[in-house]
C-alpha positions in Angstrom: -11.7 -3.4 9.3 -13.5 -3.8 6.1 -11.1 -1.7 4.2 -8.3 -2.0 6.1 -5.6 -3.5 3.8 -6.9 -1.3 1.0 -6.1 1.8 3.2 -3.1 0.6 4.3 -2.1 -0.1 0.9 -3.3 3.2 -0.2 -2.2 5.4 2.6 1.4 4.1 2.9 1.9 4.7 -1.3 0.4 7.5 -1.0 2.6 8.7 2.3 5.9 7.4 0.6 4.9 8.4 -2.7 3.5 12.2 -3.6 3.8 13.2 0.2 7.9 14.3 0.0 8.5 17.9 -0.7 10.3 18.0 -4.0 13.9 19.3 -3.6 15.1 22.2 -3.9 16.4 23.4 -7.5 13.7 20.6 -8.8 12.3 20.6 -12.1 9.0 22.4 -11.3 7.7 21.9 -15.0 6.4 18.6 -14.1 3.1 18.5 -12.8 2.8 17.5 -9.9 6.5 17.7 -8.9 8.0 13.9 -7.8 9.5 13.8 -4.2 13.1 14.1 -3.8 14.1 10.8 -3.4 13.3 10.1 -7.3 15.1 10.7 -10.5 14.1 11.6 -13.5 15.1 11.1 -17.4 13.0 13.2 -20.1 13.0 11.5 -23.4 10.5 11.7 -26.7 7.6 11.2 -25.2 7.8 13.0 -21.8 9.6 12.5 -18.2 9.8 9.4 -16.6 10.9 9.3 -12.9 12.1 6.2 -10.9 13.3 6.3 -7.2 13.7 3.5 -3.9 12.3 4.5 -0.3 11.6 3.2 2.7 9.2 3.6 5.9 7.8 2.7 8.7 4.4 3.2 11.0 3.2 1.5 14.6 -0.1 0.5 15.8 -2.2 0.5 12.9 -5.4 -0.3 13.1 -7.0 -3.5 11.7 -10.3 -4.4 13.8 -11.6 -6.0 16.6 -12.0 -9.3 17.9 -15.4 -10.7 19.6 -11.9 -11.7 22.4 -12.2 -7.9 23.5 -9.1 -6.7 21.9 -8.1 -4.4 18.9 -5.9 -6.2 16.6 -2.8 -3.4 15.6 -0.2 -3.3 13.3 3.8 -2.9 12.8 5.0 -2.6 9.5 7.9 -1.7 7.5 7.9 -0.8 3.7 10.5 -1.1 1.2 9.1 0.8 -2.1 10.3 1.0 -5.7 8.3 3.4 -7.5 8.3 4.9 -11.1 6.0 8.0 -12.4 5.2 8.7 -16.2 5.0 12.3 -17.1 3.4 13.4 -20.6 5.3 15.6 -22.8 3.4 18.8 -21.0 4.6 17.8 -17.7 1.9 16.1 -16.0 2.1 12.8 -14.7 -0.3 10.5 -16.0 0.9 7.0 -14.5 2.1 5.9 -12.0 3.5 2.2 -10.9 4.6 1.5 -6.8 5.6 -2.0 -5.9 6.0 -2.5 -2.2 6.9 -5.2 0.0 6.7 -6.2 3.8 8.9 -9.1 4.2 8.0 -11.8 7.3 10.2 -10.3 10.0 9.7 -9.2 13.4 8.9 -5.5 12.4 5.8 -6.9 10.4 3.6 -7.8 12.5 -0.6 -7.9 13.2 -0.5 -8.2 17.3 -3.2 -8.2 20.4 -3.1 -4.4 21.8 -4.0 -6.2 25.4 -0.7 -8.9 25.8 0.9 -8.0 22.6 0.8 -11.3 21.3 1.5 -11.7 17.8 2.1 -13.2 14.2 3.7 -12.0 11.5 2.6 -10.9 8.1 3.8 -10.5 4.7 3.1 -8.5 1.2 4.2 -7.9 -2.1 2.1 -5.7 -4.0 2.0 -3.2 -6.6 -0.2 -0.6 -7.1 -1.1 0.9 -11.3 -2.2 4.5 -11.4 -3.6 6.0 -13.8 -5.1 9.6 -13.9 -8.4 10.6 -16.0 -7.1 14.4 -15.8 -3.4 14.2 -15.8 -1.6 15.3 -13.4 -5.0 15.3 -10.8 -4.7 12.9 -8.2 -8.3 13.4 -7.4 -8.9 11.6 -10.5 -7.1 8.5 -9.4 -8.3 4.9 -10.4 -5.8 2.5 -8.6 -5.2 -1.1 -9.2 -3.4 -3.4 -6.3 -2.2 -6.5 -7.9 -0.6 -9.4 -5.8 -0.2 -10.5 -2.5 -2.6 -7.8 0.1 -1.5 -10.1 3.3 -0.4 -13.4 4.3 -0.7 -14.7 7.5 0.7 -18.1 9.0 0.5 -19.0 12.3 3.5 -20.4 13.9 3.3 -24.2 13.1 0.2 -24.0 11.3 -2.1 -23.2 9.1 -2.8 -20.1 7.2 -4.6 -17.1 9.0 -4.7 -14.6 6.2 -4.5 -14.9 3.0 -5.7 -11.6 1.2 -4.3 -12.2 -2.9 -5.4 -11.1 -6.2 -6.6 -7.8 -7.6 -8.0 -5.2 -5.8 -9.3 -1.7 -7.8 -10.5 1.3 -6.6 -12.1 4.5 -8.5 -11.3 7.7 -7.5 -14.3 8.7 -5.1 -12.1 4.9 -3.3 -15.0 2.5 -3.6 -14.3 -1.2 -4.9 -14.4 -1.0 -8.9 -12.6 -4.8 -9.0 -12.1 -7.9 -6.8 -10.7 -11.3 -7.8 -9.3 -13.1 -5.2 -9.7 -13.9 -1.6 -9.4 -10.9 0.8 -10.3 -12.2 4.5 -8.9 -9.7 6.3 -10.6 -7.0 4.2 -13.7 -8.2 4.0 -13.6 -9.4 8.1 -13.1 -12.9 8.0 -11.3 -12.3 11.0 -12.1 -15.4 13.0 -9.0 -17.5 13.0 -6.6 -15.1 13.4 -8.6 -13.9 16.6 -8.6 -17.0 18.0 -4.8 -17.1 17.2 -3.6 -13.8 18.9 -6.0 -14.6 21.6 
């Protein structure tokens, strides 16, 4: 639970971002290749790429409540990306802003009754590479709004905002901000999908 929006931050880019095959008769120069659902534009300097996707996933995992139920997740991404390629080929940044927008497909619910709220988040996530082209060698910035939780009529449940960085091995190199649901301040949205 501690981690969870980081991961799900993380693993969703990551999913949406550099996990497409590239397509076929793509420029394989660039290092490493960019999905197929980008484009991309080499000018002075090197390549940059922009594309638009979007994506979905069901019963993710966020913790557990002291209630005796998991608390699971819905969600559906809409992602504008852009990747920065040096004048060798190999990408050296990259920039992913993605948002999950308050609707019923967005949603933190009880895995016992299903009981639910919705969430929201607008984020974007600053890569850059220490060996170009290495993803290994990752440090990512999140910068935004991580979650955002009302209940229905009242107050707020979640509120997860600010800056969130990560080194490459993935532990926390930067955190301003609140971040309940990262760090498990769970209680009030327990008591909520109770």
């Amino acid at each position: 639970m501690h981690t969870r929006t980081a991961i799900r931050s993380l693993a969703v880019a990551a999913a949406l971002a550099a996990g497409a095959p590239a397509p076929a008769g793509a420029d394989t120069t660039l290092n490493p290749p960019p999905p197929d659902f980008y484009t991309c534009q080499t000018n002075g300097s090197g390549t940059v790429c922009h594309g638009k996707i979007a994506g979905s996933y069901v019963g993710g995992f966020d913790g557990t409540c002291p209630q005796g139920f998991d608390i699971l997740e819905n969600g559906f991404v809409q992602e504008t990306a852009a990747r920065y390629y040096d004048r060798d080929g190999n990408l050296v940044r990259r920039v992913v802003h993605d948002r999950w927008i308050a609707t019923a497909q967005n949603i933190l619910y009880n895995s016992k009754t299903g009981k639910s709220v919705r969430f929201t988040t607008d984020i974007t996530e600053f890569d850059t590479f220490a060996v170009p082209g290495d993803f290994g060698t990752v440090s990512a910035r999140f910068v935004g709004n991580h979650y955002s939780v009302t209940a229905p009529g009242g107050g707020l449940l979640v509120h997860d905002v600010g800056v969130l960085g990560f080194g490459p091995d993935g532990s926390i190199v930067e955190n301003h901000g609140p971040k309940m649901l990262l760090f498990g301040d769970t209680a009030e949205l327990c008591a909520a999908l109770a």
